[in-house]
C-alpha positions in Angstrom: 110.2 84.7 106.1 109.3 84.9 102.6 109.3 88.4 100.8 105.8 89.8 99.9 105.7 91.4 96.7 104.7 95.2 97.0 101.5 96.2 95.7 101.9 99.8 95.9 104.7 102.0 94.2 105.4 105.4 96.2 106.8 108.4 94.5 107.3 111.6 95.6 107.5 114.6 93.2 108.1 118.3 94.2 107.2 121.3 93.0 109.1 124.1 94.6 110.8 127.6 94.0 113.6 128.6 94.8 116.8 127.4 97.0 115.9 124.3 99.2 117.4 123.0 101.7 115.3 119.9 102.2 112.2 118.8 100.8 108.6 118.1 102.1 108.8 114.3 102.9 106.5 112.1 104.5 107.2 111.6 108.5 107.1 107.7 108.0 109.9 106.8 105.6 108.6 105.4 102.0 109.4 102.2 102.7 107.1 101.9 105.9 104.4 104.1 103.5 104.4 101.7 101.4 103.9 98.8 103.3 101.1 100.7 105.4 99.5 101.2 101.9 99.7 97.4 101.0 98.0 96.5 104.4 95.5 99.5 104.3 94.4 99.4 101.1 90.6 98.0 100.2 90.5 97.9 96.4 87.2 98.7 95.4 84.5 95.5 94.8 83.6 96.8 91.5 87.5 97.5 90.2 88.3 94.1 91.4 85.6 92.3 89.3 86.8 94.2 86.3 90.6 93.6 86.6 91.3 97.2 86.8 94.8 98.1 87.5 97.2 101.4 87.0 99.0 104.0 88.8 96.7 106.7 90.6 98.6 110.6 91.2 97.8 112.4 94.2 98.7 115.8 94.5 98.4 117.8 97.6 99.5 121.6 99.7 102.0 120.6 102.3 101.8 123.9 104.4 104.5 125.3 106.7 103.3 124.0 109.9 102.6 120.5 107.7 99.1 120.3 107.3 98.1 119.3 104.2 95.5 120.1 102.2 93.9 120.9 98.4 93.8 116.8 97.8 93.5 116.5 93.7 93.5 113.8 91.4 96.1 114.5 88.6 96.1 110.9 87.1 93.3 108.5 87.4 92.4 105.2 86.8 88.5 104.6 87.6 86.6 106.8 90.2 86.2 104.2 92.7 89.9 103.6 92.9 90.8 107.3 92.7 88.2 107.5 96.1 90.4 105.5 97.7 93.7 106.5 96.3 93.0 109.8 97.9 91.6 108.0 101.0 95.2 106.5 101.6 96.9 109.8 100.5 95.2 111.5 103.2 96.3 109.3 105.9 100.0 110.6 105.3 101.5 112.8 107.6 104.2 115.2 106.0 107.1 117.5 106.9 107.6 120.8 105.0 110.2 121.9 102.8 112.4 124.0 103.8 113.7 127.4 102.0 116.9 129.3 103.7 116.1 128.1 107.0 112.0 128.5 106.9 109.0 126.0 106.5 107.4 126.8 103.1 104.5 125.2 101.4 105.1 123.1 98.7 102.7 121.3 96.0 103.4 117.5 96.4 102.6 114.6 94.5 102.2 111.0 95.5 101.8 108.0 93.2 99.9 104.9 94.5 99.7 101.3 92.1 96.8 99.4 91.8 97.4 95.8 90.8 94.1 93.5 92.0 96.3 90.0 91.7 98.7 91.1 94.2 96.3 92.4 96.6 94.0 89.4 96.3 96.9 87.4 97.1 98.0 89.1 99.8 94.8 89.7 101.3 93.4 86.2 101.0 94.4 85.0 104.5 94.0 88.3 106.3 91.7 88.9 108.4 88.9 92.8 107.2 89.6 95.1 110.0 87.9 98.1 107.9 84.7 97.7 109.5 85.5 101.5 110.5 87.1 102.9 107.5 85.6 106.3 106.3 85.3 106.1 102.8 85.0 109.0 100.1 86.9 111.9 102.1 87.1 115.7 101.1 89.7 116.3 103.7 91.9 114.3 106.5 90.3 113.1 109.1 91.5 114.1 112.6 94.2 113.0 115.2 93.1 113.1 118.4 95.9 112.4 121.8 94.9 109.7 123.8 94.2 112.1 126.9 91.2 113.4 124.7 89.4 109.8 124.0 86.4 108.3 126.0 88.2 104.9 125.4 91.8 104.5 124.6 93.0 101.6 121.7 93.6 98.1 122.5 95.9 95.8 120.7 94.1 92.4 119.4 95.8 89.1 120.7 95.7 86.3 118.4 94.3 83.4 120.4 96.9 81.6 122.1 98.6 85.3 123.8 97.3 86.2 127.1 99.2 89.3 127.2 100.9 91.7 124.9 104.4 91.3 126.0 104.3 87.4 124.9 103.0 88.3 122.2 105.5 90.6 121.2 108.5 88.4 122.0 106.6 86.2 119.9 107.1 88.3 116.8 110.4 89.4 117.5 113.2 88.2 115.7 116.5 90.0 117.4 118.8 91.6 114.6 121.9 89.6 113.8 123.7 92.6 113.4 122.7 93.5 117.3 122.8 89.9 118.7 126.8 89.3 117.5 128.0 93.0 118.6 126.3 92.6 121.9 123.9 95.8 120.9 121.3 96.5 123.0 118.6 99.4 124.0 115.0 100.8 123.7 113.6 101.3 120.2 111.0 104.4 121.0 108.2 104.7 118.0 105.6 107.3 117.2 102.6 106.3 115.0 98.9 106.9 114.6 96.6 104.7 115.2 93.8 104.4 112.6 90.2 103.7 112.1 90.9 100.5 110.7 93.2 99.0 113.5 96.4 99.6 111.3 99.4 101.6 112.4 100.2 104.5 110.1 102.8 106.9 110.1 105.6 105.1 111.4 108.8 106.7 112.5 111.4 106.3 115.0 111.9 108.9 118.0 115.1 107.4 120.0 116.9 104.6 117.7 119.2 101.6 118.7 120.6 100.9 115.6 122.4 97.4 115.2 119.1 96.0 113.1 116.6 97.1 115.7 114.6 99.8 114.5 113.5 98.3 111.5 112.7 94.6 113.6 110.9 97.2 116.4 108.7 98.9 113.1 108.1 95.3 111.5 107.0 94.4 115.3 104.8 97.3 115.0 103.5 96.5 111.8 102.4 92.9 112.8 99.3 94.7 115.7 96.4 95.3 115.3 93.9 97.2 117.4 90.4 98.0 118.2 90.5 101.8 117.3 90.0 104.6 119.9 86.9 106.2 120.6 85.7 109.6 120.9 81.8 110.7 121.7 81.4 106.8 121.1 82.8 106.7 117.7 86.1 105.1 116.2 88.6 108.1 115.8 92.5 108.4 114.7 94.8 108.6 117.6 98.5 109.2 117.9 100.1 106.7 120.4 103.8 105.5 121.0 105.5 102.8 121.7 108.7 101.6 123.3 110.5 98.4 122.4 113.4 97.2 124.1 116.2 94.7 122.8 117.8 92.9 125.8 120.5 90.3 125.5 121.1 87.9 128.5 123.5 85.5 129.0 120.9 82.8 127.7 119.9 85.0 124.7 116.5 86.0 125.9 114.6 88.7 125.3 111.8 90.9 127.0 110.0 93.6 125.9 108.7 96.3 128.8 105.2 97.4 128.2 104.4 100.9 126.4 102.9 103.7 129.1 101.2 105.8 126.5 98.7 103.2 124.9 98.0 101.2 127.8 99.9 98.4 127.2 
């Protein structure tokens, strides 16, 4: 599978003092950010027809508890793609740093790339699923649990895919790694769910190891859904999802459904 070039360039820059034992991060490694940005993003119509391109700086107040908040723009590049710089910035979820044991809020700084070739390359044979994106933010929008919706989200089959689980044996590829040292197990992921139909915040809860997390989160990555709904309107839900890498003596696979989303 070919390598798509990455659009967006993550870095994290701290500002804390004192001793630290560990840094605010974001709970999805940068990696997964980053590909969450290059499938999120919607680069502004007008930007687009005037080439624009650049790194945008987000800074941000990752609190003690992790809630984040005071969204600023410390480097620019237009105001329609600073809008939706911070409109991906505030889809992150973070952990705090931590000072001699204790949570303390930190000022955080997250730099996103804009280059309008790449994306239009990418994007050209995907399909819009912004239809519900919230644009022009002041603050992150909520994260609702799935026992709080009036309807839950639903993963979109591609035409072909009459249930989920074929479809995800579809996608997966099983790890070399795993396959030749007879590894096997339940890859357990927490996300969110957004607006758009896109996972966000990707991180593993119980790992395998052997390959398969990453092939479980590059599973994960490939869905789509249509976006829970609250009060009749789209909303951001957390959701989870488990994955399981089984070897048989023919080599197949199977994949149990999730209990959380519905699956």
């Amino acid at each position: 599978m070919a390598t798509i070039s990455a659009i967006i360039l993550v870095l994290l820059g701290f500002t804390v003092i004192g001793q630290v034992s560990t840094h605010a991060t974001t709970l999805a490694e940068a990696s997964v950010v980053r590909r969450y940005f290059e499938q999120a993003m919607i680069y502004p119509e007008s930007a687009l027809k005037k080439a624009i391109r650049g790194k945008v700086t987000v800074s941000l107040d990752v609190m003690p508890d992790g809630e984040t908040r005071n969204y600023k723009i410390e480097r620019g590049l237009d105001p329609t793609i600073d809008a939706e710089a911070l409109r991906l910035a505030m889809h992150l979820l973070w952990k705090p740093a931590i000072v001699a044991g204790n949570p303390v809020p930190t000022r955080e700084t997250i730099t996103i790339d804009f280059n309008p070739k790449t994306y239009l390359r990418k994007k050209k044979d995907e399909k819009n699923y912004s239809d519900y994106v919230t644009l022009n933010l002041s603050a992150p929008e909520p994260i609702y649990n799935l026992r709080q919706l009036n309807e839950s989200p639903q993963p979109i089959l591609p035409a072909g895919f009459k249930s989920v689980n074929s479809y995800l044996i579809h996608l997966m590829k099983y790890p070399e790694i795993a396959a030749r040292n007879s590894i096997s197990g339940t890859v357990v992921l927490d996300f969110v769910i957004e607006k758009s139909g896109i996972a966000s915040n990707i991180r593993i809860r119980e790992s395998v190891g052997g390959g398969c997390d990453q092939e479980a989160i590059r599973i994960l990555e490939q869905l789509r859904w249509l976006p829970a709904k609250k009060a009749g309107e789209p909303v951001r839900t957390h959701a989870d999802l488990e994955i399981s890498f089984r070897l048989s003596e023919h080599q197949q696979r199977s994949i149990p459904n999730q209990r959380s989303t519905g699956l």
